[in-house]
C-alpha positions in Angstrom: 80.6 128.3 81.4 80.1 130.3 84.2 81.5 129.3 87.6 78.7 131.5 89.2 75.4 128.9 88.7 77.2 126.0 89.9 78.1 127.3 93.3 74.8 128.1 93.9 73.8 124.7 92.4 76.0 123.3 95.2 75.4 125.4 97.9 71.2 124.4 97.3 71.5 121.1 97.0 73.8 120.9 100.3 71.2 123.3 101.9 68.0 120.8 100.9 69.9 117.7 102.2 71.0 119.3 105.6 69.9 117.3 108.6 70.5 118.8 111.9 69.3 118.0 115.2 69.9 116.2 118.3 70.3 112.4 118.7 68.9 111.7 122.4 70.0 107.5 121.8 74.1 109.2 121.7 73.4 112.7 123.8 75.1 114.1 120.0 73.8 117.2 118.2 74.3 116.7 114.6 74.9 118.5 111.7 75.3 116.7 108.4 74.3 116.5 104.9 72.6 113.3 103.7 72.9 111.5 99.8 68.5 112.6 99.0 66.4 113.5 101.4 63.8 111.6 99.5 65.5 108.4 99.4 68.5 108.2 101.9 67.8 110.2 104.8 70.8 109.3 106.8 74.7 109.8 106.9 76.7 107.0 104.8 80.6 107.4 105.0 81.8 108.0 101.7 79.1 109.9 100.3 79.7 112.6 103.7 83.1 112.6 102.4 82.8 113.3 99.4 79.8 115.9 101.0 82.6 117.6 102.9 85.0 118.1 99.9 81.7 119.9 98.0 80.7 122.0 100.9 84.9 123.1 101.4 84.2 124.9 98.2 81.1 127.1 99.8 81.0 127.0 103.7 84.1 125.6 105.2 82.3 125.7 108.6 79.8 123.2 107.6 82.1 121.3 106.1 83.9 121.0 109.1 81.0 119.7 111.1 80.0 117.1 108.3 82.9 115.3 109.3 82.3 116.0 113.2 79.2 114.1 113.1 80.8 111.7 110.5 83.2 110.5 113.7 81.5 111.3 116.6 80.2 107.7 116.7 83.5 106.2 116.3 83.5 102.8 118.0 85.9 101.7 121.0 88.5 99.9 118.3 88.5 102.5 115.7 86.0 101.1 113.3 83.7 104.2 111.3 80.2 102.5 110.6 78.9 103.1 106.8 75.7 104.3 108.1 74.7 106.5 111.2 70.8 106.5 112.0 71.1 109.7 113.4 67.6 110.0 113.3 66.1 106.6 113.1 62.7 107.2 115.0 61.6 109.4 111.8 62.3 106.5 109.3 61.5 103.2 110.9 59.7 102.0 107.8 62.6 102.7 105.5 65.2 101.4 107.8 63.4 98.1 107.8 64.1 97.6 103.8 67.6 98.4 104.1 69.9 94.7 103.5 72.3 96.1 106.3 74.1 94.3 109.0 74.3 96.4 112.3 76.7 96.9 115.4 74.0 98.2 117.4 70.3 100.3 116.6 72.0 103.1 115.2 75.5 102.2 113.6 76.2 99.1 111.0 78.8 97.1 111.0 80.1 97.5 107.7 82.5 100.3 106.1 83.2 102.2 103.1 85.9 103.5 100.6 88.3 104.9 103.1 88.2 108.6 101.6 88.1 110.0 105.1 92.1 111.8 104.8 91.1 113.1 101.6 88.0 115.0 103.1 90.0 116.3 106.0 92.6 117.3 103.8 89.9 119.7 101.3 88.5 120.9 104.7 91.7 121.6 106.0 93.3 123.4 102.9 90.2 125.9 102.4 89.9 126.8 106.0 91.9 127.8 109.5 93.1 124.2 109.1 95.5 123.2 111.9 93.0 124.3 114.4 90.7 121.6 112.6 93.6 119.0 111.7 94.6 118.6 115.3 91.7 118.1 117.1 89.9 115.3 113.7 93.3 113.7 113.1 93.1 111.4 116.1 90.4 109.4 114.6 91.1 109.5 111.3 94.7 107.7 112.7 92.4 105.4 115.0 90.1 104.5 112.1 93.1 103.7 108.9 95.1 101.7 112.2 91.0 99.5 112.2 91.6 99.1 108.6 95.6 98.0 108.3 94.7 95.7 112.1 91.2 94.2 111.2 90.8 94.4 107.5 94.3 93.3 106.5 94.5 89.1 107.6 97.2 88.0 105.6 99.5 91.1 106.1 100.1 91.9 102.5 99.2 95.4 103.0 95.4 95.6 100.8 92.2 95.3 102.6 89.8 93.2 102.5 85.7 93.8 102.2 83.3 91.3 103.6 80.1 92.5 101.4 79.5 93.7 98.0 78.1 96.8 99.9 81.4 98.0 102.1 82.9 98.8 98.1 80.4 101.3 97.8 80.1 99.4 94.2 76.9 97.2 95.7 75.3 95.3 92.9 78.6 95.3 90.4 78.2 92.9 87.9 81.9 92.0 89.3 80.9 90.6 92.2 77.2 88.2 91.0 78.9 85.1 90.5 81.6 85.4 93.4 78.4 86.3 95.8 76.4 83.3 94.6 73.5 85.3 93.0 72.2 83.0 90.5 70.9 86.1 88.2 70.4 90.4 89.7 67.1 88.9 90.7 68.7 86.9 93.2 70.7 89.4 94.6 68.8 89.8 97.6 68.8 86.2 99.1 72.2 85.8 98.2 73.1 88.7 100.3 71.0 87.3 103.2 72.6 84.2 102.3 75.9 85.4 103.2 74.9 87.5 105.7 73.3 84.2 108.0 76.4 82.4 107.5 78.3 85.5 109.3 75.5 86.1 112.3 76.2 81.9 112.9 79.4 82.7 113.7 78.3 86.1 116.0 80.3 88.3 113.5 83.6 88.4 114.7 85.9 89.4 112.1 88.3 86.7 112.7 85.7 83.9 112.3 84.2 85.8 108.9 87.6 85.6 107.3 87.7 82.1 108.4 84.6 81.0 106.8 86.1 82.6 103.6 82.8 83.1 101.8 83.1 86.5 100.2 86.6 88.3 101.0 87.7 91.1 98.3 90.6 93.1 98.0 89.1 95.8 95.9 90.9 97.2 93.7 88.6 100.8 93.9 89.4 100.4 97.4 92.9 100.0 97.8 93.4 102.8 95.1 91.5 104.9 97.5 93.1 103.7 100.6 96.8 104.2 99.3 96.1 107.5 98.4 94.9 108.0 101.6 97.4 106.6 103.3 99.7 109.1 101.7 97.6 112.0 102.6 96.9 111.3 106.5 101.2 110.8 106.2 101.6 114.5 105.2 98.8 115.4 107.4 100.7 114.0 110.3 104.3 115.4 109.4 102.4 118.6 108.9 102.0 118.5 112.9 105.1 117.3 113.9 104.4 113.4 114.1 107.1 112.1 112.1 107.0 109.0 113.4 103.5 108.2 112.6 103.8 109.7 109.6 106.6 107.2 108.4 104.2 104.3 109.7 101.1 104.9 107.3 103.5 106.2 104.3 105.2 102.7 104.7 101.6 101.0 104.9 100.6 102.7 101.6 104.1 101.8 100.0 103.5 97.9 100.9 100.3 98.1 99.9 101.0 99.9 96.3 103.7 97.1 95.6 100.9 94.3 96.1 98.3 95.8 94.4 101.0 96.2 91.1 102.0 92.2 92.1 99.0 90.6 93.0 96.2 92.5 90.8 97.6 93.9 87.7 97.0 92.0 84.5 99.4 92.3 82.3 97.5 90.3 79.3 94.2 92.4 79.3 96.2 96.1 80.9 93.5 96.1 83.8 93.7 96.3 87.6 91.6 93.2 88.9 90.0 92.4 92.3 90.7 89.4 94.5 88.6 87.1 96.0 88.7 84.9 98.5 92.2 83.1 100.2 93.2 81.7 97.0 93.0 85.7 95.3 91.3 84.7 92.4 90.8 87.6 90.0 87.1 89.0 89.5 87.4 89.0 85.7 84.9 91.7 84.8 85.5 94.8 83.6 84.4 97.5 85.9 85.7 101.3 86.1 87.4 99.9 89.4 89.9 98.4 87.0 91.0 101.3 86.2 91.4 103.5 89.5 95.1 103.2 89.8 95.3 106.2 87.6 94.8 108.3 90.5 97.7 107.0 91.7 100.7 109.4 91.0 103.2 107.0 91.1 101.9 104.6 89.2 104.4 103.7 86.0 103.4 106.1 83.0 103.2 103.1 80.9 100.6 101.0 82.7 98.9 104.6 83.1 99.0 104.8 79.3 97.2 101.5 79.2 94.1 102.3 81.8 93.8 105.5 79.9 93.7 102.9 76.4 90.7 101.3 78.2 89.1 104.5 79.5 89.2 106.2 75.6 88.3 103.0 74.0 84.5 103.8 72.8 83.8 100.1 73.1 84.5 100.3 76.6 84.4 103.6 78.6 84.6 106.8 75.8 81.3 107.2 75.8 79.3 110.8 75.5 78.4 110.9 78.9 81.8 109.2 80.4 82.8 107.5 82.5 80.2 104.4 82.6 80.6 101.9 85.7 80.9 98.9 83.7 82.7 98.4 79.9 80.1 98.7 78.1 81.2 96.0 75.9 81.2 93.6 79.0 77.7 91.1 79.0 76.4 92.6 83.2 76.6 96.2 81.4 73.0 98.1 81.8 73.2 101.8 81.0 69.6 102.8 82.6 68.2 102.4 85.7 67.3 99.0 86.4 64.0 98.1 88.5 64.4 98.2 92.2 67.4 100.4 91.8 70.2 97.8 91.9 73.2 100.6 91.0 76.6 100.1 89.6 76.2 98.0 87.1 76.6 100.8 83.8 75.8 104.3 84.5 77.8 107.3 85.3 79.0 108.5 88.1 79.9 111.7 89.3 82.1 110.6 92.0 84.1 108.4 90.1 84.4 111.0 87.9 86.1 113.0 90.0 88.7 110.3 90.9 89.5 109.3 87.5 89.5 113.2 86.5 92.3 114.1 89.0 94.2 110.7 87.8 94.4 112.1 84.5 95.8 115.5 85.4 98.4 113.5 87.6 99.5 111.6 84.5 99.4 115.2 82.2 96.4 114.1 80.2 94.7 117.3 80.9 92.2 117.0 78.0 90.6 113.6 78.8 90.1 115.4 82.5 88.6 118.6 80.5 86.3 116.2 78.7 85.2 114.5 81.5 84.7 117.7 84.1 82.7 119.6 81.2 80.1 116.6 80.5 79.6 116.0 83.7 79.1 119.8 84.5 76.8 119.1 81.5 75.1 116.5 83.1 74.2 118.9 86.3 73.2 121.9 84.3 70.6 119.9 81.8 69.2 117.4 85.1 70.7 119.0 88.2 72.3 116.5 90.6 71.0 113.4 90.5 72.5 110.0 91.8 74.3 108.9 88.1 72.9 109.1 84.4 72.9 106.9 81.1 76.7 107.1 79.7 75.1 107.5 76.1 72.4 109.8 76.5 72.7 111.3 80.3 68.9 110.5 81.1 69.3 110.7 84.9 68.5 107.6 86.8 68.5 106.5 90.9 67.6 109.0 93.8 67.0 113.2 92.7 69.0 115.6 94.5 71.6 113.3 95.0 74.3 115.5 97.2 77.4 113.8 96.5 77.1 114.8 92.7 78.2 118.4 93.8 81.4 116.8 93.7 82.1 118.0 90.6 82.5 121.4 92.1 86.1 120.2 92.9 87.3 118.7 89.3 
């Protein structure tokens, strides 16, 4: 398999999805790529991440001003809205559909999986790097001291998400009951539902943990945010900042030790969210449950039972691997579903990715073979699309999807 076609696979999908301009309603240029130009025209958090770790591979430049325009909105207390309308004016008709709740016109008031260290850190290992490092790592510091100040009430060292959305995971079957959506049809309302409840109260974080009507400690998530934790550390002991380094390497140490106490299951070997004060588990089966194999630290034998799960062709060992929900579990669709509610059983580059790197972490080198070649499978039979059926790769969701050149770096 020639390395050759998929850089230039990447390197045209990042071209097509390229937004650049200037944003008169911030005085900003811009310069980013966006998930389909067809379908999501603006820059979501995560997905410009995982956009900057791609274009690291082919134009470290670009990378480097994905992330620019990924913080250059950065609000007053740190916080990184999941959405920047960069250019709203072009797309008030799609903007209107959108189930988002907003800090102002052009930023919402939600977040994302906290992957921003990890971008910095592929940007910063592929190009002049320290130049870059010094002048991004003051917000990346600004925005993980939001998360550990805002998102972390009871102090136990896992944030918290107030919608299904901020996971990234939006319509997971995980979440339906916990929401209140009577069946996926219902999804909507209930969403609406919730989000009156928070407007009644103006938003403020303090008063939405108090109502205590969807609070998660997810464990995709805090998986992500450890590892992050770890990697802004080094990033900050890299330039000298030893103290600051110790402060987030002890954040992602407390927070490791309650995500092994509070959401491992040692009866079914999965990793399960919490909800609400009481931290119930969210019982269903969802590849988030098994995300603490990226973690390098984590104990080889409850890596050896997430990797049980993941080979288990009941549940995750499928052709096309790795689908989003057990396929054995009852919420499991495999296709696209209509009105594109996502998450809920196909594949998923990006997880891919995550999981892939786990493996190598815990030597299983040949399960992170299997999974990089079918998905570089999956790109050279459909090109990069937004996931695909786990059984037969029929691509579903948005076409072009950008975040798919991910799999540049497995």
């Amino acid at each position: 398999m020639s390395e050759g076609w998929l850089v230039d696979a990447v390197e045209g999908v990042l071209s097509r999805n390229r937004q650049q301009g200037h944003a008169e309603w911030c005085g900003l240029d811009y310069d980013f790529v966006c998930p389909s130009s067809e379908t999501y025209p603006f820059q979501w958090f995560w997905d410009s991440c995982f956009h900057a770790i791609a274009l690291a591979h082919v134009d470290v430049e670009r990378a480097e001003s994905e992330l620019t325009s990924l913080v250059a909105n950065q609000h007053d207390d740190g916080f990184i809205s999941h959405i920047t309308f960069w250019q709203r004016e072009r797309y008030e008709e799609s903007v209107a559909n959108y189930a988002i709740a907003l800090r102002n016109r052009w930023l919402t008031d939600e977040m994302q999986p906290p992957l921003l260290a990890e971008a910095i850190e592929a940007v910063t290992s592929r190009g002049p790097g320290d130049e870059f490092l010094r002048e991004i790592l003051p917000s990346a510091v600004r925005f993980y001291d939001w998360l550990d100040r805002v998102r972390d009430p009871d102090g136990d060292g896992l944030v918290a998400v107030v919608h299904p959305d901020e996971t990234g995971l939006d319509h997971s079957p995980k979440f339906q009951e916990y929401l209140g959506a009577s069946s996926l049809g219902d999804w909507t309302d209930a969403w609406y539902r919730l989000a009156s409840r928070y407007d009644e109260v103006d938003r403020v974080t303090e008063a939405i943990f108090d109502l205590d009507a969807f609070v998660v400690e997810d464990v995709m998530v805090n998986t992500i945010y450890i590892e992050n934790l770890r990697v802004l550390a080094s990033q900050l002991e890299r330039t000298g900042d030893e103290s600051s380094a110790h402060r987030f390497r002890s954040r992602a140490d407390r927070a490791m030790a309650s995500l092994l106490d509070k959401c491992w299951d040692p009866e079914r070997g999965l990793f399960l969210d919490l909800s609400g004060s009481d931290e119930n588990w969210l019982s269903t089966n969802t590849v988030s449950s098994l995300f603490p194999i990226v973690l390098a630290d984590l104990d080889e034998t409850t890596a050896d039972r997430l990797i049980a799960h993941l080979t288990n062709k009941e549940e995750y060992w499928t052709e096309y691997p790795v689908p989003s929900v057990a396929i054995n579990e009852v919420g499991f669709s495999p296709d696209q579903l209509p009105g594109n509610p996502v998450w809920r059983g196909p594949t998923w580059l990006n997880a891919n990715w995550y999981l892939a790197r786990g493996l190598r972490r815990h030597g299983r080198h040949d399960l992170a073979d299997t999974i990089r070649d079918r998905s570089l499978d999956l790109i050279r039979e459909h090109g990069f699309r937004e996931y695909h059926n786990p059984f037969d790769g029929t691509p579903g969701g948005a076409p072009d999807f950008s975040w798919s050149a991910i799999a540049i770096d497995m």
